[in-house]
N, C-alpha and C positions, 0 to 999 in steps of 0.2 A: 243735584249735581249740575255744574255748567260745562256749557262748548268748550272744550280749548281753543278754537277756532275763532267764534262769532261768539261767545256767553250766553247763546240761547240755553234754553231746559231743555236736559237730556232726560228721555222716558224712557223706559221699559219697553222693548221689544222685540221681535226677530228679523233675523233676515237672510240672505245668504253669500255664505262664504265660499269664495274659487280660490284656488292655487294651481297655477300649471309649473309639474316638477319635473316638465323638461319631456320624458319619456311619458306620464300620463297629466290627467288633467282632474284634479276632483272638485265638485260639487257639494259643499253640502247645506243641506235646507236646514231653513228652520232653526238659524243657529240664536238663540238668548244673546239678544246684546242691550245695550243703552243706545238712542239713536235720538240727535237731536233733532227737534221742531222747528228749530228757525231753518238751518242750510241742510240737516240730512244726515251731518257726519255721525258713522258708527264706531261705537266703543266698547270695548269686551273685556269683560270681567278678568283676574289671574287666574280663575278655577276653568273658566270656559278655552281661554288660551292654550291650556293643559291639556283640556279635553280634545281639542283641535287638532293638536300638535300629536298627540296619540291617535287618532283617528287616521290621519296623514301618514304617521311610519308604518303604522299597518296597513295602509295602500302602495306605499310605495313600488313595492316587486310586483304589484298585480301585472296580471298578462293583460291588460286591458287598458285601450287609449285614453277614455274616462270614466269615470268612478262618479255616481251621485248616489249620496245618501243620507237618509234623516238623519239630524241632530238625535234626537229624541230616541231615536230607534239604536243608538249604536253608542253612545255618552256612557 
């Protein structure tokens, strides 16, 4: 797979994903992505997007300013 960016090689990796929704803040480690060699840019699968995205509605109402949590542990 190439950069969209730069066309560097994109490899197999993790890393971590923020979103601040305003009212809280989440964290999460350790998320599987593709991340290129040349500049860095990361790229995320449709099954990982999903997982994310789910991860996320089920924090949203938390009583808590921020939320950090493994990938791995909650996927």
């Amino acid at each position: 797979m190439r950069c969209f960016f730069c066309k560097g090689n994109m490899q197999a990796s993790t890393t971590t994903y923020m979103e601040d929704l305003g009212n809280c803040i989440v964290i999460i480690k350790k998320v599987p992505c593709y991340k290129c060699s040349q500049c860095g840019e990361v790229t995320y699968s449709g099954t990982t997007m999903k997982q994310i995205e789910r991860i996320i509605t089920q924090l949203k109402n938390t009583l808590t300013e921020v939320a950090i949590v493994s990938y791995p542990n909650v996927a």
